[in-house]
VMD Tcl script that builds the backbone (N, CA, C; Angstrom):
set m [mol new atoms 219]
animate dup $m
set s [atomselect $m all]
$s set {name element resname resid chain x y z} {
  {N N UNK 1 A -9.714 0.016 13.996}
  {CA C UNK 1 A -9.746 1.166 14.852}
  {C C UNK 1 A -10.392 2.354 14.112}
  {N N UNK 2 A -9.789 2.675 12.986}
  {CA C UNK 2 A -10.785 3.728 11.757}
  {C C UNK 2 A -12.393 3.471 11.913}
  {N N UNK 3 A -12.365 2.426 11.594}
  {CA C UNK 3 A -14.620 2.080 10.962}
  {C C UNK 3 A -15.150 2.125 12.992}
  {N N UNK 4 A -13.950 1.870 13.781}
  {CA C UNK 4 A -15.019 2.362 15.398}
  {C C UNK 4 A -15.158 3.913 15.579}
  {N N UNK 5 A -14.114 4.483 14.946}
  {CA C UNK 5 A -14.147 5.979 15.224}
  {C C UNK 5 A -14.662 6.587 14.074}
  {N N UNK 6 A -15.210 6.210 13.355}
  {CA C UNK 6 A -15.683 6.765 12.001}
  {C C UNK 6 A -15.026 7.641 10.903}
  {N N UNK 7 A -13.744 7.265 10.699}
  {CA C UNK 7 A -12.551 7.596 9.857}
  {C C UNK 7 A -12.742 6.850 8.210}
  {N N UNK 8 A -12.452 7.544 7.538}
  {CA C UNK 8 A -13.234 6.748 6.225}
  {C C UNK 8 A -11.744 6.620 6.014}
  {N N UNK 9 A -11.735 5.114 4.993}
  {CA C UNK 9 A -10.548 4.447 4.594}
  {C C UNK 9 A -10.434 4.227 3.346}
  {N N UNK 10 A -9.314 4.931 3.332}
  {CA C UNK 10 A -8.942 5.098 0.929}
  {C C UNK 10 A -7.992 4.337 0.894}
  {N N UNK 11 A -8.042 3.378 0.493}
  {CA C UNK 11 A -6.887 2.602 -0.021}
  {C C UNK 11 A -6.065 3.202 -1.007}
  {N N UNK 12 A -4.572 3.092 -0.833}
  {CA C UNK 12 A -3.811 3.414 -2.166}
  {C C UNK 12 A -2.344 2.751 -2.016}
  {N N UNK 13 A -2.425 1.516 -1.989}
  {CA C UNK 13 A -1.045 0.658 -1.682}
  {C C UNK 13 A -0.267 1.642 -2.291}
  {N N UNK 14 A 0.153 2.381 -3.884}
  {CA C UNK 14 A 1.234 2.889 -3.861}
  {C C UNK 14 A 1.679 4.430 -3.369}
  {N N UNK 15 A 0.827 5.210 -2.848}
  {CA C UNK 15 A 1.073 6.271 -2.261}
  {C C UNK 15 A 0.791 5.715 -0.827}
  {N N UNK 16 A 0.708 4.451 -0.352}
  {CA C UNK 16 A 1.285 4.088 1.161}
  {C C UNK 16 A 2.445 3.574 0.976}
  {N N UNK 17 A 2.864 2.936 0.507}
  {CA C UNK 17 A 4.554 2.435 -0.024}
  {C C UNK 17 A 5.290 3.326 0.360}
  {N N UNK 18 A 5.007 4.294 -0.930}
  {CA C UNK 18 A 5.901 5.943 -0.972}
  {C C UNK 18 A 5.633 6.282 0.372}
  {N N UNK 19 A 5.577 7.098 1.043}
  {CA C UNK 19 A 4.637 7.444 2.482}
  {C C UNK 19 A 5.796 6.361 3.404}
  {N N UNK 20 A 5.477 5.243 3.087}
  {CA C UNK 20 A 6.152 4.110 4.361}
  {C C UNK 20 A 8.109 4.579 4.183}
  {N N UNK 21 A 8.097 3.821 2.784}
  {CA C UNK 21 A 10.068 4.267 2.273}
  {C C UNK 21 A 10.630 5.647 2.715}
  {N N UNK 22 A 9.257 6.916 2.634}
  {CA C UNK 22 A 10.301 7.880 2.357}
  {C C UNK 22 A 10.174 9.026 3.759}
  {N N UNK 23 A 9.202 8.733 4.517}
  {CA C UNK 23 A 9.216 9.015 5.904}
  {C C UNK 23 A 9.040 8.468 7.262}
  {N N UNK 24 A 9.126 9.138 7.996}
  {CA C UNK 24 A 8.764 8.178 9.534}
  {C C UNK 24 A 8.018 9.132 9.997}
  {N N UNK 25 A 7.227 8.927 11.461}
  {CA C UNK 25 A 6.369 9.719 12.228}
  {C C UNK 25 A 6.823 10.784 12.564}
  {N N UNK 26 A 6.285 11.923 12.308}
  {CA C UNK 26 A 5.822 13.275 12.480}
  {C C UNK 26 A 6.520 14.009 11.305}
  {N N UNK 27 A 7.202 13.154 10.346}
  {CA C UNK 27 A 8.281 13.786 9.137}
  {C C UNK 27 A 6.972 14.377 8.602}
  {N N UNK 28 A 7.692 15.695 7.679}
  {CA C UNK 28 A 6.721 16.197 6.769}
  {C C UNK 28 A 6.287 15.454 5.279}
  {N N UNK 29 A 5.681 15.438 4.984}
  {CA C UNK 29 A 5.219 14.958 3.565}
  {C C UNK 29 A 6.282 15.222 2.369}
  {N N UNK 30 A 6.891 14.528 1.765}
  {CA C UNK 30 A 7.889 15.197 0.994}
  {C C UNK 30 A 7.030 15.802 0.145}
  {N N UNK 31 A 7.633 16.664 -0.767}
  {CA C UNK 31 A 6.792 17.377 -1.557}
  {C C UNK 31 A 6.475 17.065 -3.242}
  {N N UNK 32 A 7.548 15.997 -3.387}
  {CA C UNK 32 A 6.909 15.153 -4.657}
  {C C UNK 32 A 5.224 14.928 -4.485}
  {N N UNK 33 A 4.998 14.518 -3.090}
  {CA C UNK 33 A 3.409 13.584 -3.305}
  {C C UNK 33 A 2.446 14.701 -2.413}
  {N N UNK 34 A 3.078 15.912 -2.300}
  {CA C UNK 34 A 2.197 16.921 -1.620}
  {C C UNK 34 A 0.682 16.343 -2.600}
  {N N UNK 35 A 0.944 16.285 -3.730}
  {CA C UNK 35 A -0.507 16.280 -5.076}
  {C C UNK 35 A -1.177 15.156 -4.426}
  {N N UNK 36 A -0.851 14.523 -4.396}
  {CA C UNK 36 A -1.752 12.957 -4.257}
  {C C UNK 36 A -2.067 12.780 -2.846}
  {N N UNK 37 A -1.718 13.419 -1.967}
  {CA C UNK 37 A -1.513 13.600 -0.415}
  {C C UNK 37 A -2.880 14.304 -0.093}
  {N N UNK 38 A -2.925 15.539 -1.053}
  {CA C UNK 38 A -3.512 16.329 -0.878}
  {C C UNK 38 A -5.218 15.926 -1.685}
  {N N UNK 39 A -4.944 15.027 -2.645}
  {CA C UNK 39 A -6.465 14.422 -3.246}
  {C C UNK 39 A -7.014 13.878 -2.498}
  {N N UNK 40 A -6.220 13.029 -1.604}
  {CA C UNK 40 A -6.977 12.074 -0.760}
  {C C UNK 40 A -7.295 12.523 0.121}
  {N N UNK 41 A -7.239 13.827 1.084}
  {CA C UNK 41 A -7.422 14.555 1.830}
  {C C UNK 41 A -8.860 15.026 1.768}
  {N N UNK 42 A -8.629 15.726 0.376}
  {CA C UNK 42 A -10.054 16.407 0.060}
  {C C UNK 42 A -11.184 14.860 -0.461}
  {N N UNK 43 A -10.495 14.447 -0.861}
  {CA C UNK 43 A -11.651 13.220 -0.970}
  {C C UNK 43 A -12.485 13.058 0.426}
  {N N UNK 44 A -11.768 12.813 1.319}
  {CA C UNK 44 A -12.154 12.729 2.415}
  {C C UNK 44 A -12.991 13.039 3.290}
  {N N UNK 45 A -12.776 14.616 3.387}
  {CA C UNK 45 A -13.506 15.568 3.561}
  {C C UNK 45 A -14.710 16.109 3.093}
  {N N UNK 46 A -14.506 15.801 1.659}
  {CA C UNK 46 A -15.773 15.712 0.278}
  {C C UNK 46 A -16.489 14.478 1.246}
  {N N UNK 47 A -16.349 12.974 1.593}
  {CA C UNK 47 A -16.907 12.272 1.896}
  {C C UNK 47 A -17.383 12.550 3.189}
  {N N UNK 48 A -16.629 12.993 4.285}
  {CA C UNK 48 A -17.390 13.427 5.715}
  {C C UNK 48 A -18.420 14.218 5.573}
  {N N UNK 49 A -18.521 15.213 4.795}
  {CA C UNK 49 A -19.222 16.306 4.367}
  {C C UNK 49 A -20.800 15.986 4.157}
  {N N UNK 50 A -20.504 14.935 3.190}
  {CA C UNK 50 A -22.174 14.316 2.151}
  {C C UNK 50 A -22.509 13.518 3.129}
  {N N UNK 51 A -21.739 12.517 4.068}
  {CA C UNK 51 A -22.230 11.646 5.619}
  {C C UNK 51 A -22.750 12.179 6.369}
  {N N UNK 52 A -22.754 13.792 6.480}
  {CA C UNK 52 A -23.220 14.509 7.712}
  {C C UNK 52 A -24.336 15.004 6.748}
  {N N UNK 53 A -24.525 15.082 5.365}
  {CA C UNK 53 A -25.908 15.760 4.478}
  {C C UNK 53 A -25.493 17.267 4.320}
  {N N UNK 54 A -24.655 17.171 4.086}
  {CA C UNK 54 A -24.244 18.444 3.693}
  {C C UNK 54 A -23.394 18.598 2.739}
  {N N UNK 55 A -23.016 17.784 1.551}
  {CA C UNK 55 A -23.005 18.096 0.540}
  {C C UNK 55 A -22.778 16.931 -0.566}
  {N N UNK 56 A -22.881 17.141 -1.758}
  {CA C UNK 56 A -22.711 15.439 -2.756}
  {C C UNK 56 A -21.752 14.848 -2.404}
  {N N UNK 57 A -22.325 13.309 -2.653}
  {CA C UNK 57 A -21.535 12.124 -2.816}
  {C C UNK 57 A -19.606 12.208 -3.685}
  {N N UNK 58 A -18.657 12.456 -2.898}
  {CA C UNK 58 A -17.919 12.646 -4.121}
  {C C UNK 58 A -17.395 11.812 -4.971}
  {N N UNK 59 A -16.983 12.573 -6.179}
  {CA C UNK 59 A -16.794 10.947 -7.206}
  {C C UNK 59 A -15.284 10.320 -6.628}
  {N N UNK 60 A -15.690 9.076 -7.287}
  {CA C UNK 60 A -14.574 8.109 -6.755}
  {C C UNK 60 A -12.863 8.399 -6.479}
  {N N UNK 61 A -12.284 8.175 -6.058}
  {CA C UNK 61 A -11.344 8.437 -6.278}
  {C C UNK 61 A -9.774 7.783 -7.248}
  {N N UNK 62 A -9.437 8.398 -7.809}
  {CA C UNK 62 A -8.317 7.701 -8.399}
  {C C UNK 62 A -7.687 6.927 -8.139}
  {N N UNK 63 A -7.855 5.459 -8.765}
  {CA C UNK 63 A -6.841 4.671 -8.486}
  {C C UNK 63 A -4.979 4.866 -8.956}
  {N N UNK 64 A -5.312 5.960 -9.612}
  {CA C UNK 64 A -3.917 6.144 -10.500}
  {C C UNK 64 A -2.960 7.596 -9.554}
  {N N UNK 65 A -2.884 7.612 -8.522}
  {CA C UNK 65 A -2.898 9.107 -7.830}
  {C C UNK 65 A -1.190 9.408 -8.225}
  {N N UNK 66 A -0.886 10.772 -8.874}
  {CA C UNK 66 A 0.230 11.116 -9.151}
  {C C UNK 66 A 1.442 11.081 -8.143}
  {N N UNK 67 A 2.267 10.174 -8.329}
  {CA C UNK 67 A 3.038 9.075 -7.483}
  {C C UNK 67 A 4.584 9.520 -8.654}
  {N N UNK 68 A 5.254 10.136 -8.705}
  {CA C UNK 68 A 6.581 9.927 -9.056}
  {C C UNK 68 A 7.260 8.690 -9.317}
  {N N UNK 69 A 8.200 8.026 -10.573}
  {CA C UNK 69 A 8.230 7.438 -10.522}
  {C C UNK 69 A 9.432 6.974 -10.412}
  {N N UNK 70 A 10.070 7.778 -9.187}
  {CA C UNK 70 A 11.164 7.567 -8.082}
  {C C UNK 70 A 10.682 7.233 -6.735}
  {N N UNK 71 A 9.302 7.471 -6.787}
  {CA C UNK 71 A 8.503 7.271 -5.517}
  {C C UNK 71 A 8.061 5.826 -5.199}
  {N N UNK 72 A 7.535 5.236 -6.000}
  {CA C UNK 72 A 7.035 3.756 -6.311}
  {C C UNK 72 A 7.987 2.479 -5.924}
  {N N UNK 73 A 7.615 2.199 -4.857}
  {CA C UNK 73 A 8.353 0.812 -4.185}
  {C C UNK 73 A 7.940 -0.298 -4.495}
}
mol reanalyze $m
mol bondsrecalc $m
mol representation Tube
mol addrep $m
């Protein structure tokens, strides 16, 4: 449903774990992973950005994204 609507897709099994255990739909983001919540965000955006030619390629993103390690399922 993402790649028909043109939604770019970041994998990060363990900040989806965390994400799955520690909320449900429409909950707020706890604020341990506001950080890593918030990288992948701007990654994102960095990437819509350079797709439309309007600005660089951004660099990759972290496989290691700051994840608490009370967070990690």
């Amino acid at each position: 449903m993402a790649q028909g609507n043109d939604v770019p897709l970041v994998e990060s099994p363990v900040l989806t774990r965390a994400l799955f255990h520690t909320t449900e739909v429409g909950d707020q983001v706890p604020e341990q992973l506001f950080t890593a919540v918030a990288q992948v965000l701007a990654y994102v955006y960095q990437l819509k950005r350079f797709q439309k030619g309007r600005g660089r390629r951004p660099t990759k993103l972290s496989e290691h994204l700051p994840i608490p390690d009370d967070y990690q399922y």
